[in-house]
Structures are given as structure tokens and as C-alpha cells.
SEPADREN-694750 format. One record per residue (C-alpha): x, y, z. Coordinates in steps of 0.5 Angstrom, whole numbers, plus 500, padded with zeros to 3 digits. Example, Ala and Ser with C-alpha at 12.3 -4.5 7.8 and 13.67 -1.06 7.14 Angstrom:
2
(site (525,491,516))
(site (527,498,514))
This chain:
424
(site (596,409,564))
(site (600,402,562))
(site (598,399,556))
(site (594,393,557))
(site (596,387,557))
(site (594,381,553))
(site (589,376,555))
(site (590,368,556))
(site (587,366,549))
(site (591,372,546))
(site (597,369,550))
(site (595,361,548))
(site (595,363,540))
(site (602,368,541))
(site (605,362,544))
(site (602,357,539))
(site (605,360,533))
(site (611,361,537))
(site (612,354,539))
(site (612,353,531))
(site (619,355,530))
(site (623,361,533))
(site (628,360,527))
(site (625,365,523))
(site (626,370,528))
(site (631,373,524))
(site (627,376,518))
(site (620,375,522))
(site (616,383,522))
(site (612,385,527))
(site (605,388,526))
(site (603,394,528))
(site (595,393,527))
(site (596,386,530))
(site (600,390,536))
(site (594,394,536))
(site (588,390,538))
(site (591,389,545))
(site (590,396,546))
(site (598,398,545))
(site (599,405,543))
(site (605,406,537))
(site (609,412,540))
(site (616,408,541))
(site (617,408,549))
(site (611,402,548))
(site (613,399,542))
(site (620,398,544))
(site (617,394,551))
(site (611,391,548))
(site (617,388,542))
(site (621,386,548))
(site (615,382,550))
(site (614,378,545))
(site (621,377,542))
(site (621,374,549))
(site (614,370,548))
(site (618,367,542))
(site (624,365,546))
(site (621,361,551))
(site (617,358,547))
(site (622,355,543))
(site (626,352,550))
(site (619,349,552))
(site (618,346,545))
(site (625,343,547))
(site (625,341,554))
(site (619,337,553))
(site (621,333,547))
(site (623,327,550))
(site (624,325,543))
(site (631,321,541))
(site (637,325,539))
(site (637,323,531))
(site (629,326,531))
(site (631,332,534))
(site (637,333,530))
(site (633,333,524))
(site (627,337,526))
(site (626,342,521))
(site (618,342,522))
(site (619,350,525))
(site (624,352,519))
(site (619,349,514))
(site (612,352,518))
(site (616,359,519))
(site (618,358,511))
(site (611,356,508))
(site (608,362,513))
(site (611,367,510))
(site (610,365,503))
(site (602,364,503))
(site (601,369,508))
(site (607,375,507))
(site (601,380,506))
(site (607,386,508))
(site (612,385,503))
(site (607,384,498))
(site (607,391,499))
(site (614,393,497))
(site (614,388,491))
(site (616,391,483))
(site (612,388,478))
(site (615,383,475))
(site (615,383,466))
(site (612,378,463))
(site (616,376,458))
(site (614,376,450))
(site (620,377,446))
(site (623,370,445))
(site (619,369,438))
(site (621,370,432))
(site (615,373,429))
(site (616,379,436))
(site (624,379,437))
(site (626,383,431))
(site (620,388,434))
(site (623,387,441))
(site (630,388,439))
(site (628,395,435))
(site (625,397,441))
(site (630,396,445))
(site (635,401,439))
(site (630,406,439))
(site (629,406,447))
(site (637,407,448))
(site (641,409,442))
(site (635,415,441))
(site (631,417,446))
(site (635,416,451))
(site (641,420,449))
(site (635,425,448))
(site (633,425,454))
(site (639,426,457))
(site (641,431,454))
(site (633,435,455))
(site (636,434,463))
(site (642,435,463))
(site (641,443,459))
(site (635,444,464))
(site (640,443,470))
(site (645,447,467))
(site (640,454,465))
(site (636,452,471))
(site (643,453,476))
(site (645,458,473))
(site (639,463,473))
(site (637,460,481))
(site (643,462,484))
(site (643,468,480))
(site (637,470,483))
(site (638,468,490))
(site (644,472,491))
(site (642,479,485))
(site (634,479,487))
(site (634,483,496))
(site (627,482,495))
(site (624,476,498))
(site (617,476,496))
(site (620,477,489))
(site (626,473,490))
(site (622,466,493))
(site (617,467,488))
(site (622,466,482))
(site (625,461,486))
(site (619,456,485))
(site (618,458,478))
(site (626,456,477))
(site (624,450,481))
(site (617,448,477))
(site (621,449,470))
(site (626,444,473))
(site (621,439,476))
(site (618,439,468))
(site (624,437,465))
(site (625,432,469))
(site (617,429,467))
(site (619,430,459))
(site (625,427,461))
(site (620,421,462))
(site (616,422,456))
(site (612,422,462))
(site (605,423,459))
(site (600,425,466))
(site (593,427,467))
(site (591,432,472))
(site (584,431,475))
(site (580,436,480))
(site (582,444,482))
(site (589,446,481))
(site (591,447,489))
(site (591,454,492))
(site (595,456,499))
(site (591,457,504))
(site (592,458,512))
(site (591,452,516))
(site (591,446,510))
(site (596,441,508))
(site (596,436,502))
(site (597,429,503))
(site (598,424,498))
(site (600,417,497))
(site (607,415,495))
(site (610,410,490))
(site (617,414,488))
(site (621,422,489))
(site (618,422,482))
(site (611,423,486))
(site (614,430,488))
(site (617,431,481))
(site (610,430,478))
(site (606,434,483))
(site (611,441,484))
(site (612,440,476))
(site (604,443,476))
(site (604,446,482))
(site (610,448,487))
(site (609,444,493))
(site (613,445,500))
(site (615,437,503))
(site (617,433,508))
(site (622,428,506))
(site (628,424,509))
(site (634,427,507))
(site (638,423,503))
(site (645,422,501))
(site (649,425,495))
(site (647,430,489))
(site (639,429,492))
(site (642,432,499))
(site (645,438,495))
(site (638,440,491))
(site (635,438,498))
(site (638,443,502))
(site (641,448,496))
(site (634,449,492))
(site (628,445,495))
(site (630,449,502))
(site (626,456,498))
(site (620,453,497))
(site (619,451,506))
(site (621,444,505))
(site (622,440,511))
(site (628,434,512))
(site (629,429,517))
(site (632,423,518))
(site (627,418,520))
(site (631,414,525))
(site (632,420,529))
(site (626,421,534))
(site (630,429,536))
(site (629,430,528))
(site (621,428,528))
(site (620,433,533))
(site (623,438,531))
(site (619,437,524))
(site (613,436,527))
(site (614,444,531))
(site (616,447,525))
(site (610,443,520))
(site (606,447,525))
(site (608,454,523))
(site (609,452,517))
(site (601,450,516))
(site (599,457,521))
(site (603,461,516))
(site (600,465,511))
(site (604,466,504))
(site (608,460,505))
(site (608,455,499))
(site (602,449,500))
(site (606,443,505))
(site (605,437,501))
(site (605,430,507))
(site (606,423,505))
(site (603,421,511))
(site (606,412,509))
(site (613,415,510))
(site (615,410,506))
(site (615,408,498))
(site (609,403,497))
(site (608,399,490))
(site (601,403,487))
(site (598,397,489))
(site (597,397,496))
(site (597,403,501))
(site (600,402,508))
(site (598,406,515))
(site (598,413,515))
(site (601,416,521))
(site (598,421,525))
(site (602,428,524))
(site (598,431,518))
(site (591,430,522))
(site (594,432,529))
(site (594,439,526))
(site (587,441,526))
(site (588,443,519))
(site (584,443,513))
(site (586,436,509))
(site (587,436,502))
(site (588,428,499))
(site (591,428,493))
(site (591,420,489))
(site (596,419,484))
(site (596,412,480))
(site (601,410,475))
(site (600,405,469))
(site (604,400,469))
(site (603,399,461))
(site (611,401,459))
(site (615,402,466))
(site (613,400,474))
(site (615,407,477))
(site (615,404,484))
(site (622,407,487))
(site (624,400,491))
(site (629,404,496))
(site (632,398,498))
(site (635,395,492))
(site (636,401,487))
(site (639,407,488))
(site (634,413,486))
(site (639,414,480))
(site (639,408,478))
(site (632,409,477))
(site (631,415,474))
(site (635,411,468))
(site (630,406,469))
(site (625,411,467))
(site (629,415,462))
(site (630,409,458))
(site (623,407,458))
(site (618,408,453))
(site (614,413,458))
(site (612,414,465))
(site (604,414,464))
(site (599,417,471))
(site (593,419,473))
(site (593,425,478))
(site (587,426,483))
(site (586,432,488))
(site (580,429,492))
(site (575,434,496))
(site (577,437,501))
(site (577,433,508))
(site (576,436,516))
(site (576,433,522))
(site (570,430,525))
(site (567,433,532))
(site (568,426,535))
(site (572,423,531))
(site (580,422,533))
(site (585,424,530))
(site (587,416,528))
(site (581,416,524))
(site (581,422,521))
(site (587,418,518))
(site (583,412,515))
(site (578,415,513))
(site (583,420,508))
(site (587,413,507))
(site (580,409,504))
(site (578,416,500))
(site (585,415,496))
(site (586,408,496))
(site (578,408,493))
(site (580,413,488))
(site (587,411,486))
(site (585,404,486))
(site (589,401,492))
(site (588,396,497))
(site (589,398,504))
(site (594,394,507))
(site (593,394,516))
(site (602,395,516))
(site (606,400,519))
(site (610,402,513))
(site (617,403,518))
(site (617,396,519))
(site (620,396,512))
(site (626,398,516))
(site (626,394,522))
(site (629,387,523))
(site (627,383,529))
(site (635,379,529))
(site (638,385,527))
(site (635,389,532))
(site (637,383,537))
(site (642,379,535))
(site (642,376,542))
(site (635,372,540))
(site (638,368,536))
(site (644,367,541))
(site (639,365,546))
(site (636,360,540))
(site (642,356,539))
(site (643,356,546))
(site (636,352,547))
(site (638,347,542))
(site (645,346,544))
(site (642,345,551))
(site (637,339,548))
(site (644,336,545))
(site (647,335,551))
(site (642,333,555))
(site (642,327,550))
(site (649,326,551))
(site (649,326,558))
(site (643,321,558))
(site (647,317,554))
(site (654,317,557))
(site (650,316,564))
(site (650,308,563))
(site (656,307,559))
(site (659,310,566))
(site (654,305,571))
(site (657,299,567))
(site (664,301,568))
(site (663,302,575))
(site (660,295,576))
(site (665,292,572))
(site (671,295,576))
(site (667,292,583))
């Protein structure tokens, strides 16, 4: 069935706010939830039509703008009105990239009775605790590499092996929290495996996992990142049934989603724990969640996890910081401080689709850990509309060169009649 297209008011607004300016089409984001309401689905063969269509919509819209401004060449030399609208738009309305904003720190040291304080501090943090830290870490690395892989290669019994793999690794995952200071408070029943049950949870940094595995071990699904986390991701975190994909590769969410149902079905497999955002929200706001933890049929068990911004901000913003980069920020903090909340077991509604499955698990986690439900697909975090198609900005330039020369040759038309006229 082909999605149905939108009406004549839906396409009179899109042009509307077209018409004010494709120059912002470089950095401009595409809703899913505004795609939505025109009964698009998401799977990505429409997404990738109905980003042509509108891409199109703005293009045309600018050269219509143009071929009907009768307007001198000076005026439209100096028409910046789109850039500014598009500009002031995106400042007053951004409501997706408040999502994926740090906190900012306030400033409250610059005083002469505080910067003494301040600058104690700023010794104690770095010069003390954190070589302390440093070195907790660092000796836990080395007698858990040590004893992990000789228990994988002494021990031939696989039960026994696998289960004093995952102690290995929760030993690991809590060095990592005293290496924070981290002060975390568990609330609700400790999970336990069971078939046909999956545990989903809000996600603000890796550490999200670290937390939760240094309670109780959890298998997960996650990008597979580069360098030293590649090789714990896929030396190490493999015995516990974890899940790697690249998130840019359709065959590899496919291959997931088939193994995610075995692994779900199984017995005495470690509990899968799904972070159905996909990507890292700032502890304020929680993005849609996809549909692949509530396509199984399967017992949903939400978990919330909400972080006190009090001493450190542990949103993991991927984009500007490495996830190194980010452990020292929390290692030379004063702690890493969080609540963390396993919420009632959730099943699917007779009539209840699997999308709204999803949002109701969503409304019970954001009640709970205090967040506002942002209508946005987190994958547009990675999406940019000029980079994706370079040839829209091509095609807006080429508009307004178009409108240029359409004033150089009106002007240079009776310039060329007077010559004429002079000659005869």
C-alpha cells in the first residue's frame, strides 16, 4: 500500500514554510513525528521517497520565490529575510537539539571569599582522587585480564565457565563505578532471567550499562565502537550474549533483530537489556523509541535511570567527546551521583500495536525518571539533509545565480536598443 500523500492545506503550509528560505537547508532536520501525521511509515525504502519529496518541496519553493520577485537587483542582492527566519526559527523552536545539549556550569568561583575554596577543589579532584582513581582502574583491569582469560581457556565446562565469566565482568563494571566515586541507588527487585523478557532503558552515556551490569549482569545491544571499546566489546562482553551492529548498515540490524529473538526465546542466556532511543539523550528529554524490543511478543521490563547533575553532567555527547575523554571528565569529578528504577513488568495489549506498546513503556520511564518526551527520531542526530544531498544546495545557488542574470539581461537589453538606434 503506498503512503498516502499529503493534502492541499498540509502542502500549502510545507511550501509556506519553504518559501521562507532554503539556505538553511544544510543544517535543516526532518522529523519523523511530522512525517507521521501524513501516514508515512518509518521503515527506510519510504523514508528515503518521502525525504526526496520534501527535499524537492523546499527546492521549488525557493525558485518560485525567485521567479516571482519583480524586485531590483540591489534588493535581491541584499535579501537575507530567509537566512534570518530560518536562523531565528532554529534558535526559538530547536526542541530536537535541546535534546542532545551538556548542562552548561554556572560559574561561581570568580570571587575572592569562593576561588580559594574553588582552587582547593580543583587540587584535591586532580592531584588526589584522581590519580587514586586511576590507579583502582588500572589494577582492576590488570587482575581482571588476567583471571578472565584464564578462565576462558582453563575451565571446558561452559556453564561453569560463562558464569565466572559474568561475575569477571560485574567485578570490572564495579571498578569502573568506584573509579567515579559513583554513589547509585538501586530501586525495585533485582532482575532475574527469564524466558520471553527483555529490559529496556533510557540511555544517557555507556556508563548507563556500566551501572546496571555492576548490579546485575546484562546482555546488550549496542553500536560497536572503534579502538580499546572494540576490543572489550567483542573480547569480553561477547560471553555475556551481547549484540553488536553498526547502526549505518541495514544487513546488520537484520541480523540482530533475528539473533535478539533467539537470544529473548532462550533459556539460560544472560537478561538482553535494549536501549530502544538508539542514541544518547541529555537526562532531560527521551526521544522516540523504535519498535524492535516490542516486536517480540515478549515480556517488557522498563528500567529509568536518572542522574544528579549536582557534582558532573554524565550525558556522553558522542559527537564532541571521545568516550575517554569522558570517563576522565568523570574520574576527575567530585562523584558520579543516580537513581536507578526497575519499573513493573509491562505486556502488550490485545489491541494494542506494537508502536504503542512503545510509548506507553516510554510515558512510564520518563514519569519516573523525570523526563520530557521529545516527538523525535533519535537517528536524526546523524542525518544531515546538505551533507546527504549536496546537490540541493547546487540547485539553490543555481536559482539565485538564474534570478542575477535575469536582471543582467533586462539591463543590458536597452543599452543594446540605443546603440541600434544610434547606428541607423
Amino acid at each position: 500500500m503506498s503512503p498516502q500523500q499529503p493534502t492541499s492545506p498540509q502542502m500549502s503550509r510545507l511550501r509556506s514554510q519553504a518559501s521562507t528560505g532554503a539556505a538553511g537547508l544544510k543544517h535543516r532536520e526532518l522529523s519523523q513525528s511530522n512525517l507521521g501525521q501524513w501516514g508515512y511509515d518509518k521503515e527506510n525504502e519510504r523514508d528515503k521517497h518521502i525525504q526526496g519529496n520534501i527535499e524537492d518541496f523546499f527546492v521549488e519553493a525557493e525558485q518560485r520565490r525567485f521567479s516571482h520577485n519583480k524586485r531590483d537587483l540591489l534588493a535581491d542582492l541584499l535579501d537575507i529575510s530567509s537566512l534570518l527566519t530560518d536562523a531565528a526559527s532554529a534558535i526559538v523552536d530547536d526542541s530536537f537539539l535541546r535534546c542532545f545539549q551538556s548542562a552548561s556550569e554556572d560559574p561561581w568561583n570568580w570571587n575572592a571569599y569562593l576561588l580559594p575554596a574553588w582552587l582547593l577543589g580543583v587540587v584535591t579532584r586532580y592531584c588526589i582522587l584522581f590519580p587514586l582513581r586511576l590507579i583502582l582502574l588500572l589494577g582492576g583491569f590488570v587482575v581482571f585480564f588476567i583471571c578472565f582469560f584464564t578462565v576462558h581457556n582453563v575451565i571446558t565446562d561452559r556453564r561453569r565457565r560463562n558464569s565466572w565469566e559474568r561475575t569477571l565482568v560485574q567485578f570490572q563494571c564495579r571498578m569502573f563505578v568506584a573509579s567515579w566515586t559513583g554513589v547509585v541507588r538501586y530501586h525495585g527487585p533485582r532482575p532475574v532471567n527469564r524466558p520471553n523478557n527483555v529490559w529496556v532503558c533510557n540511555h544517557t552515556s555507556m556508563i548507563d550499562y556500566i551501572i546496571l551490569t555492576s548490579y546485575s549482569p546484562f546482555a546488550v545491544i549496542m553500536q560497536l565502537h572503534a579502538g580499546w571499546i572494540a576490543f572489550i566489546q567483542t573480547r569480553v562482553l561477547s560471553c555475556l550474549g551481547c549484540l553488536w551492529f553498526n547502526r549505518n548498515e541495514v544487513k546488520d540490524r537484520k541480523v540482530v533483530g533475528e539473533r535478539m529473538k533467539a537470544h529473548v526465546a532462550a533459556q539460560d542466556t544472560t537478561p538482553l537489556l535494549i536501549f530502544p532511543e538508539g542514541t544518547c539523550v541529555n537526562n532531560e528529554y527521551c526521544v522516540m523509541f523504535k519498535r524492535g524490543a516490542f516486536d517480540l511478543d515478549a515480556t517488557v521490563c522498563p528500567i529509568a535511570i536518572k542522574y544528579n547533575k549536582i557534582f558532573v553532567d554524565a550525558f556522553w555527547n558522542s559527537r564532541r567527546q571521545s568516550f575517554t575523554a569522558h570517563l576522565l571528565k568523570l574520574m576527575t569529578s567530585w562523584a558520579v551521583v543516580c537513581d536507578v528504577y526497575f519499573l513493573e513488568p509491562q505486556t502488550k495489549g490485545p489491541d494494542e500495536t506494537s508502536q504503542q506498546f512503545a510509548e506507553r513503556v516510554q510515558k512510564l520511564i520518563a514519569q519516573r525518571a523525570n523526563l520530557h518526551i521529545a516527538p523525535w527520531d533519535g537517528y536524526l542526530k546523524y542525518y544531515n539533509l546538505g551533507d546527504k544531498h549536496p546537490d540541493l544546495i547546487e540547485k539553490r545557488r543555481k536559482a539565485f545565480a538564474d534570478v542575477i542574470k535575469q536582471h543582467l539581461k533586462a539591463e543590458s537589453s536597452p543599452m543594446s536598443d540605443g546603440i541600434d538606434r544610434e547606428d541607423q
